[in-house]
C-alpha positions as protocol buffer text, in pm:
chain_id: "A"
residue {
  index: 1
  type: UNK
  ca { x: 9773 y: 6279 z: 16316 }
}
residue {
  index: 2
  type: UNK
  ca { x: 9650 y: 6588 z: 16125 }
}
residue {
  index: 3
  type: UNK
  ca { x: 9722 y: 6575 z: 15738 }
}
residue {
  index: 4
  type: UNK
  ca { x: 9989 y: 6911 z: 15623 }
}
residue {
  index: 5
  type: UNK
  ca { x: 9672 y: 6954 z: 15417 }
}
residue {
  index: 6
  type: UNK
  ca { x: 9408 y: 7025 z: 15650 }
}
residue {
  index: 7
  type: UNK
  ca { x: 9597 y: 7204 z: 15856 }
}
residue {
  index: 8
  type: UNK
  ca { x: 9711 y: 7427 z: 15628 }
}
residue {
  index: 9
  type: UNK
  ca { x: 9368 y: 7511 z: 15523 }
}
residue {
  index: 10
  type: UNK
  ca { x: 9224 y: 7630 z: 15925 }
}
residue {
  index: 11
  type: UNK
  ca { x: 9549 y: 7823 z: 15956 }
}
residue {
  index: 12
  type: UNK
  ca { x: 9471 y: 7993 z: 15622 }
}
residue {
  index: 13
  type: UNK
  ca { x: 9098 y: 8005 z: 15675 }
}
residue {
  index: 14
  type: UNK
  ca { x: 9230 y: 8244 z: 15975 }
}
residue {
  index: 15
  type: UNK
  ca { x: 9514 y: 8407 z: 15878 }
}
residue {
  index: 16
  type: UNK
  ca { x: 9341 y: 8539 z: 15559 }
}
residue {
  index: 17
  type: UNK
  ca { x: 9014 y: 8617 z: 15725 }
}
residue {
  index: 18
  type: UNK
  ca { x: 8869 y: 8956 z: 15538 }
}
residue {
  index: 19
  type: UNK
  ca { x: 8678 y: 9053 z: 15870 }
}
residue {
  index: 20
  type: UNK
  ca { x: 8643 y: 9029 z: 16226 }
}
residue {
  index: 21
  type: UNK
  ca { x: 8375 y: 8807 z: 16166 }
}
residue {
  index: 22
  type: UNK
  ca { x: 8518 y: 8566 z: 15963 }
}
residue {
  index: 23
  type: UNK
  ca { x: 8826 y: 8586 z: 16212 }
}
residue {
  index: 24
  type: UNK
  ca { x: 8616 y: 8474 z: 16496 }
}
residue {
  index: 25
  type: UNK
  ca { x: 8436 y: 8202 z: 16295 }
}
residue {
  index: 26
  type: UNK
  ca { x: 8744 y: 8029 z: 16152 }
}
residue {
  index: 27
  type: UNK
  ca { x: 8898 y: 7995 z: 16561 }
}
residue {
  index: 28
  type: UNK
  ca { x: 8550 y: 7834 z: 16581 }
}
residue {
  index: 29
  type: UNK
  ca { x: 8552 y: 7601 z: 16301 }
}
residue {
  index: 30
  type: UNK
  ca { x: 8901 y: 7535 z: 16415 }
}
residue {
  index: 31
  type: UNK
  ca { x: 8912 y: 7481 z: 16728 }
}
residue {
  index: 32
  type: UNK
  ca { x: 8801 y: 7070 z: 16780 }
}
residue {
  index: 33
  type: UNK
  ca { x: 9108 y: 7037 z: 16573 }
}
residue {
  index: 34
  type: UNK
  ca { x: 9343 y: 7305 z: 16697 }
}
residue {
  index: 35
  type: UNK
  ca { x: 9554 y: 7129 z: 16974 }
}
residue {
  index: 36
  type: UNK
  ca { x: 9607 y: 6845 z: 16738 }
}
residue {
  index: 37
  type: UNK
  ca { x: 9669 y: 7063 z: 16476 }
}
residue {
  index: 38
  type: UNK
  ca { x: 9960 y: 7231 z: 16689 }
}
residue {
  index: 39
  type: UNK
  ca { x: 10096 y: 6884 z: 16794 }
}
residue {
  index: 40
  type: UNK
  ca { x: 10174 y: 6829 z: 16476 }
}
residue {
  index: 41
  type: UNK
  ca { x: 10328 y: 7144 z: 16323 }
}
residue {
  index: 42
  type: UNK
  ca { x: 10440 y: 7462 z: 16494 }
}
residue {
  index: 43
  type: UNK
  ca { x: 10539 y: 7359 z: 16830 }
}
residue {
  index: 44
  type: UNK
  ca { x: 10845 y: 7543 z: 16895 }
}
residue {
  index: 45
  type: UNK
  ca { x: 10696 y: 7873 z: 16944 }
}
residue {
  index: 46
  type: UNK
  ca { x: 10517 y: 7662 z: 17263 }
}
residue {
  index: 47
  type: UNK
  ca { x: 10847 y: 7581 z: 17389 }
}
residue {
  index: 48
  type: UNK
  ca { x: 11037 y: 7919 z: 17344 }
}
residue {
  index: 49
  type: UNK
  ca { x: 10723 y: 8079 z: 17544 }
}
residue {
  index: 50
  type: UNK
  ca { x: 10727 y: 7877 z: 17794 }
}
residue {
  index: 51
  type: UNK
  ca { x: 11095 y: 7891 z: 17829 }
}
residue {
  index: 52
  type: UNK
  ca { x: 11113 y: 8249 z: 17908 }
}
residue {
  index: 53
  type: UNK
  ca { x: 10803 y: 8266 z: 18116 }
}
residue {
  index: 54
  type: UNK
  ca { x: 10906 y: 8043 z: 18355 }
}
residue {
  index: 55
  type: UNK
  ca { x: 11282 y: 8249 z: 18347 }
}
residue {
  index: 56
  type: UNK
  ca { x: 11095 y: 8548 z: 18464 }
}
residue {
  index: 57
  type: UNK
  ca { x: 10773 y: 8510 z: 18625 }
}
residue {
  index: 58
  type: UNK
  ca { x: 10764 y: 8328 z: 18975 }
}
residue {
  index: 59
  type: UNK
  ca { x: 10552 y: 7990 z: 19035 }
}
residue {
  index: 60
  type: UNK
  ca { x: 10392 y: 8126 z: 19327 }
}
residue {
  index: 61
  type: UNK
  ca { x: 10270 y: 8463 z: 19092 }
}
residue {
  index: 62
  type: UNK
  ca { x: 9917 y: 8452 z: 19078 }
}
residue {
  index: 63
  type: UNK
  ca { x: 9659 y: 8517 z: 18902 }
}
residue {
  index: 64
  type: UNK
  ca { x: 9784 y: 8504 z: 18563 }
}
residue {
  index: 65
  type: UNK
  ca { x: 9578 y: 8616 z: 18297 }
}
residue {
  index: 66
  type: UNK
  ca { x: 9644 y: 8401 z: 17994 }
}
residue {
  index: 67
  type: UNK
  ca { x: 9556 y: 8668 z: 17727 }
}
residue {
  index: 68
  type: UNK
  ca { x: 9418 y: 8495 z: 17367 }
}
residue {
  index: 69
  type: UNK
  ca { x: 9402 y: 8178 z: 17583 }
}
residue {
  index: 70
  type: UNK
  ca { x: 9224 y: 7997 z: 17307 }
}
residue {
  index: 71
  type: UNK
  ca { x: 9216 y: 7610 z: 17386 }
}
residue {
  index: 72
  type: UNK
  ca { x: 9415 y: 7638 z: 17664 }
}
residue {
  index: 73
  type: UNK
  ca { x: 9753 y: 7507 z: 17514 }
}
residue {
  index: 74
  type: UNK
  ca { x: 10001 y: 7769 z: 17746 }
}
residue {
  index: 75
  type: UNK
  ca { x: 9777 y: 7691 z: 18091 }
}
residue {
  index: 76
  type: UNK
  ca { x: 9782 y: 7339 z: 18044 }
}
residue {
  index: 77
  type: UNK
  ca { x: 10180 y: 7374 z: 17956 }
}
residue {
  index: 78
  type: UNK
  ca { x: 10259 y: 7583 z: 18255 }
}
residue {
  index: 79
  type: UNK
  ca { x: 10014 y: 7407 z: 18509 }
}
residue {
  index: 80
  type: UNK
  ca { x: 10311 y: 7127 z: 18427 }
}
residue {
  index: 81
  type: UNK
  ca { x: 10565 y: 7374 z: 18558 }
}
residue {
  index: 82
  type: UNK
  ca { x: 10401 y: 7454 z: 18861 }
}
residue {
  index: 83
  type: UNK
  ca { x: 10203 y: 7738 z: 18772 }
}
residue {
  index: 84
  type: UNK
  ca { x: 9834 y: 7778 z: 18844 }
}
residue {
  index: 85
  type: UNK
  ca { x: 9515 y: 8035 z: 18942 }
}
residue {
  index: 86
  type: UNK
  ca { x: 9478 y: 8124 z: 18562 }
}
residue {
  index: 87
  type: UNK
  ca { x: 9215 y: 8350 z: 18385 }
}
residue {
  index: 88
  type: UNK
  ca { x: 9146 y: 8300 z: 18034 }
}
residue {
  index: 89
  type: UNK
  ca { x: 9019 y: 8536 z: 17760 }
}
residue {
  index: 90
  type: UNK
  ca { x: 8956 y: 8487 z: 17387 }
}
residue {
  index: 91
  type: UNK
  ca { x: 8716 y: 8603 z: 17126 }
}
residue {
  index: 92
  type: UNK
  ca { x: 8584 y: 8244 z: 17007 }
}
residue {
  index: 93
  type: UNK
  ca { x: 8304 y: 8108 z: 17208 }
}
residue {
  index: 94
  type: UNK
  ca { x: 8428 y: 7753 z: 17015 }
}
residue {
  index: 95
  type: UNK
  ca { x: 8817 y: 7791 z: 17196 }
}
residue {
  index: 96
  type: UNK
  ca { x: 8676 y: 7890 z: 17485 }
}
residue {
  index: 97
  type: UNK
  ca { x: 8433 y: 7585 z: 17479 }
}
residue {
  index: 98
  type: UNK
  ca { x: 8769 y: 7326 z: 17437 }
}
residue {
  index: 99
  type: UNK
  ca { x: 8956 y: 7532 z: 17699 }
}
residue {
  index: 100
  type: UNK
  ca { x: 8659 y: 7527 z: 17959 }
}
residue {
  index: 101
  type: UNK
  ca { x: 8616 y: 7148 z: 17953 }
}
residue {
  index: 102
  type: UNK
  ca { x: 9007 y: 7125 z: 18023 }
}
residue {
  index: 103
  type: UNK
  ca { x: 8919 y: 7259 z: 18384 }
}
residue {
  index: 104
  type: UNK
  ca { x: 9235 y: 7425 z: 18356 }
}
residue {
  index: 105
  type: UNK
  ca { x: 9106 y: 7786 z: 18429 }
}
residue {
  index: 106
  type: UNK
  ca { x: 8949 y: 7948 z: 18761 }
}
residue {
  index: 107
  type: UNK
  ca { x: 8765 y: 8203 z: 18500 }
}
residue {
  index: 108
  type: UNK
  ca { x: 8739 y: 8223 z: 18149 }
}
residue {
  index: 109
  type: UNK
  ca { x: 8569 y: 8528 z: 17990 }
}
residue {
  index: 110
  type: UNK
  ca { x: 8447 y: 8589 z: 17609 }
}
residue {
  index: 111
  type: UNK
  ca { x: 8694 y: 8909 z: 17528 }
}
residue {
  index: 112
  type: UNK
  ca { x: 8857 y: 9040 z: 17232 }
}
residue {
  index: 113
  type: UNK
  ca { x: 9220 y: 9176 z: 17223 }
}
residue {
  index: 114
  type: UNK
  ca { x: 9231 y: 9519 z: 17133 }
}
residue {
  index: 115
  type: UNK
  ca { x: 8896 y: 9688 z: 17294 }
}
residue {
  index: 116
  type: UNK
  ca { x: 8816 y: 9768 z: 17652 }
}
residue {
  index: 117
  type: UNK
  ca { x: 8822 y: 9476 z: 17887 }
}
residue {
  index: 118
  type: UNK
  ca { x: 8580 y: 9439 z: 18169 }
}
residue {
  index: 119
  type: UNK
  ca { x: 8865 y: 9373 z: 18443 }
}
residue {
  index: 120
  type: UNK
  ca { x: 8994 y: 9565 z: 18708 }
}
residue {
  index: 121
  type: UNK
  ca { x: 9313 y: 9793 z: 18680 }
}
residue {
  index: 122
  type: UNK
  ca { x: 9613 y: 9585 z: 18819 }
}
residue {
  index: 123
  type: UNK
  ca { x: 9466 y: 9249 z: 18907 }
}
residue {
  index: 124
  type: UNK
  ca { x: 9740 y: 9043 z: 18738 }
}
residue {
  index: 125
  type: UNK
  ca { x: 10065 y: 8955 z: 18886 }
}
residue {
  index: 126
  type: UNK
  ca { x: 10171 y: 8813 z: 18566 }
}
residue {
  index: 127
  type: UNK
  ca { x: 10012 y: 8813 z: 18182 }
}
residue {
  index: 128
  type: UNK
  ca { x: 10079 y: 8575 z: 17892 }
}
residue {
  index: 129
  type: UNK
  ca { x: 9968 y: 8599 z: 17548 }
}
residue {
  index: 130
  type: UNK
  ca { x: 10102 y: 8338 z: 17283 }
}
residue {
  index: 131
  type: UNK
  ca { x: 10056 y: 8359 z: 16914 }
}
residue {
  index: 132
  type: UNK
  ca { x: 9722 y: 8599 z: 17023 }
}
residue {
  index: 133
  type: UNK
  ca { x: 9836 y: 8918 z: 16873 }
}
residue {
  index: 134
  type: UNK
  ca { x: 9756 y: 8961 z: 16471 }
}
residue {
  index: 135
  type: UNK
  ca { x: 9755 y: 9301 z: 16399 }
}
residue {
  index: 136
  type: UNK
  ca { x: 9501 y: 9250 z: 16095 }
}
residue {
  index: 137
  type: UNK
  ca { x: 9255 y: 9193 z: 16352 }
}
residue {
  index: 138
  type: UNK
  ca { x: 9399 y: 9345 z: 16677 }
}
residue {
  index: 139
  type: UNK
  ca { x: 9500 y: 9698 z: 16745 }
}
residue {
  index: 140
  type: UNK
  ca { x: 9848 y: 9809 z: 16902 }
}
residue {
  index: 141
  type: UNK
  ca { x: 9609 y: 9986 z: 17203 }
}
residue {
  index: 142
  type: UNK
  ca { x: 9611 y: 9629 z: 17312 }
}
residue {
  index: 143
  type: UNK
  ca { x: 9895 y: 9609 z: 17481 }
}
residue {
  index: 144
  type: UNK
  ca { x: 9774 y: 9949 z: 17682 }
}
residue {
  index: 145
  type: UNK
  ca { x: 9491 y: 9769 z: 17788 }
}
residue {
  index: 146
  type: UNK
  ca { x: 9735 y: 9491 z: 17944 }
}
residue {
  index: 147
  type: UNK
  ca { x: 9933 y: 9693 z: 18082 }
}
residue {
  index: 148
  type: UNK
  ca { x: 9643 y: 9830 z: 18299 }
}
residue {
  index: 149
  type: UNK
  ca { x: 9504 y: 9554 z: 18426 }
}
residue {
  index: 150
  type: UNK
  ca { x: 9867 y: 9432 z: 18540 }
}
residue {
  index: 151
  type: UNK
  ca { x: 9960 y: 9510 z: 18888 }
}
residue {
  index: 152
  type: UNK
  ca { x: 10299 y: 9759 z: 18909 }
}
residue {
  index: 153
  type: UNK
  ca { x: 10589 y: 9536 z: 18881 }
}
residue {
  index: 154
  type: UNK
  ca { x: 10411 y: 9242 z: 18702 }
}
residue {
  index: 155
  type: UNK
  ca { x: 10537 y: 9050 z: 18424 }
}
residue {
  index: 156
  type: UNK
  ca { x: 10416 y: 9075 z: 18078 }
}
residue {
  index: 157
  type: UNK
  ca { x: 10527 y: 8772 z: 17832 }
}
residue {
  index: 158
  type: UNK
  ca { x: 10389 y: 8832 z: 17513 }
}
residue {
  index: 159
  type: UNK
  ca { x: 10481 y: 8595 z: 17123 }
}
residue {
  index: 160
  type: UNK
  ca { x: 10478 y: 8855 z: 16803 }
}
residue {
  index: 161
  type: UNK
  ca { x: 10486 y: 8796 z: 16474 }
}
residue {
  index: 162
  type: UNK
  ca { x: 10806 y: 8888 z: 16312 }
}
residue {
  index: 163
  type: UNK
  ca { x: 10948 y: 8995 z: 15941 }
}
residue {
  index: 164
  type: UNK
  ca { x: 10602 y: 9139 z: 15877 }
}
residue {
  index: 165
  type: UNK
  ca { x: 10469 y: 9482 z: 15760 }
}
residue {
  index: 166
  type: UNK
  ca { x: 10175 y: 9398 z: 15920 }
}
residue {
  index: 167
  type: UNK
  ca { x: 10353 y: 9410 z: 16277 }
}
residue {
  index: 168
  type: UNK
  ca { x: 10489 y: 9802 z: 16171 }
}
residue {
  index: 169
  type: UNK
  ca { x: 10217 y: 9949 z: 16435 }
}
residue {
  index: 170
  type: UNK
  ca { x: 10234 y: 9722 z: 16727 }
}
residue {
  index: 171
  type: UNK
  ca { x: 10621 y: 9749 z: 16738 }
}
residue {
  index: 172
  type: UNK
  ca { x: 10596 y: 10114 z: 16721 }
}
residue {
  index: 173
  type: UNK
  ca { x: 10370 y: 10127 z: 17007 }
}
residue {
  index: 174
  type: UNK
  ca { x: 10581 y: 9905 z: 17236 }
}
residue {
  index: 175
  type: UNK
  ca { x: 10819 y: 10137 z: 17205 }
}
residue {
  index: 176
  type: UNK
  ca { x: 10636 y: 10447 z: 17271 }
}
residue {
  index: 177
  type: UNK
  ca { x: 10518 y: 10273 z: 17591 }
}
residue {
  index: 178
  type: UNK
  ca { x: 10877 y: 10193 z: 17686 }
}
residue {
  index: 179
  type: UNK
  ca { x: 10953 y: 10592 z: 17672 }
}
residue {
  index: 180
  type: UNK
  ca { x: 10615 y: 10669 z: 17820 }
}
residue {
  index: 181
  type: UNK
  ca { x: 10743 y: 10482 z: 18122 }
}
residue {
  index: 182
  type: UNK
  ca { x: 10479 y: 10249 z: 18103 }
}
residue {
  index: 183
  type: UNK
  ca { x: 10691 y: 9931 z: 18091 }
}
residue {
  index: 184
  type: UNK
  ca { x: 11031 y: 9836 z: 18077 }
}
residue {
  index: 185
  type: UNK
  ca { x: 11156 y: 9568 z: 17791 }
}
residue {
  index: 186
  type: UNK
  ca { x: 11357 y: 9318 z: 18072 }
}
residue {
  index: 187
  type: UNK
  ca { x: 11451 y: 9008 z: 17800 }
}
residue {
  index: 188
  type: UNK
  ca { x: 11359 y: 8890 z: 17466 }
}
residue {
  index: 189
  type: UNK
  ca { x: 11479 y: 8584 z: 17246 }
}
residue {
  index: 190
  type: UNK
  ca { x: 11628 y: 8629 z: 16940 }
}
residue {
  index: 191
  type: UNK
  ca { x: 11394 y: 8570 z: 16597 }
}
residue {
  index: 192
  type: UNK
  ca { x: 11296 y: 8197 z: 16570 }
}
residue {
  index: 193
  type: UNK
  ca { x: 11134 y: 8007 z: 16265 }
}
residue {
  index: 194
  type: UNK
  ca { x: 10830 y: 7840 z: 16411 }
}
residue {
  index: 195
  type: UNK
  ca { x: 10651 y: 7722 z: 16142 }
}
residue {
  index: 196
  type: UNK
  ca { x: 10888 y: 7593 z: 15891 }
}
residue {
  index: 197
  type: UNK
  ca { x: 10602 y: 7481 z: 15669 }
}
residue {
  index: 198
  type: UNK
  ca { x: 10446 y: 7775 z: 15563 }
}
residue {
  index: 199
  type: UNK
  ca { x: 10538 y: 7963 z: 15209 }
}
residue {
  index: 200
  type: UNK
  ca { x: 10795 y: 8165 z: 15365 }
}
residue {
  index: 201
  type: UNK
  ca { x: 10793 y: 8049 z: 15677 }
}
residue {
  index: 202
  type: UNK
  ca { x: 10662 y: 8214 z: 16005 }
}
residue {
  index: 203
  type: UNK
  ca { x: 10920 y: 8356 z: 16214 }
}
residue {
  index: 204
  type: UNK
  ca { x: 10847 y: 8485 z: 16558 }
}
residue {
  index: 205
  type: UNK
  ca { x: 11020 y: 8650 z: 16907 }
}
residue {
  index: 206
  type: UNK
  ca { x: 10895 y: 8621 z: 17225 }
}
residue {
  index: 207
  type: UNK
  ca { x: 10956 y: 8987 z: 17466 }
}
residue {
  index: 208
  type: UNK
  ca { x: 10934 y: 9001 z: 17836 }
}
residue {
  index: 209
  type: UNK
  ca { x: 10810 y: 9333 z: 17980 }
}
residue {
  index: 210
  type: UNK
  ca { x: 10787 y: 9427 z: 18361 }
}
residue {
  index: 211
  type: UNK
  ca { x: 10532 y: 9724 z: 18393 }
}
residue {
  index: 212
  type: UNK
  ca { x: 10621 y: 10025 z: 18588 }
}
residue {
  index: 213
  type: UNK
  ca { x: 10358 y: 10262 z: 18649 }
}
């Protein structure tokens, strides 16, 4: 089981990152010890996701683009529910390396959240993105990008940060999409504490969006 103490120090060594660099290179350093890592601490946020993605998005949607995928935590959780033709896209060539040896993916792709991605408009029926979004290293224009490359009348589940300044931008901009027409907010949960153990603890929601143009 991991110690409090080491996992406290990769979810610092991340969270505190001065650069994109170092961003990417903590995930790396991280990631042989991230799923047991998030066994031990922080697994409600995994639940509450799931929860409301399987609430809105059908089992038969496919593909689903698993946005920040990481290790490969939310494929591996929904492949359990039913789900399945998944693409996966995150910035660390170590998370990526975990994830890919899961077979859990039909494509996995080197991509960071935030800049152009090399995908065709509308190709998912349904995107996910859990605990991806940190807006020190991840601009707003992120969820534009998602929205693109989700077919009209897709599903967009996405986890965000909450009780932050740091999320001031991205909420703004979800909003401005939501009057731009762009998507439609369909369900949210109410703010959860998901990691109890940080110093003050990390609270998050998780929003459901259906795109409509």
């Amino acid at each position: 089981m991991t110690s409090r103490e080491d996992w406290w120090t990769r979810t610092r060594r991340v969270l505190d990152a001065a650069s994109e660099v170092e961003f990417e290179r903590g995930y790396d350093r991280w990631a042989p010890d991230y799923d047991a890592d998030h066994e031990s601490f922080g697994g409600l946020l995994l639940v509450h996701f799931v929860g409301m993605f399987c609430r809105h998005v059908p089992v038969t949607a496919q593909p689903i683009l698993d946005a920040g995928c990481g290790t490969g935590r939310l494929a591996e959780a929904l492949r359990l529910q039913g789900y399945g033709h998944f693409v996966g896209i995150d910035l660390s060539a170590g998370m990526l390396k975990v994830a890919r040896e899961k077979a859990l993916y039909d494509d996995l792709h080197r991509a960071r959240l935030g800049e152009p991605l090399d995908m065709p408009s509308e190709q998912f029926e349904a995107v996910g993105s859990l605990a991806a979004m940190s807006p020190k290293h991840i601009g707003a224009d992120a969820f534009d990008e998602l929205i693109r490359i989700t077919r009209p009348g897709g599903t967009l589940v996405l986890s965000l940060r909450a009780g932050t300044e740091h999320m001031t931008g991205f909420n703004q901009r979800r909003v401005e999409l939501v009057k731009a027409g762009r998507w439609t907010l369909i369900d949210e949960t109410p703010t959860f504490v998901s990691h109890p153990e940080f110093d003050p603890p990390i609270s998050y929601g998780v929003h459901v969006y259906r795109r409509t143009s």
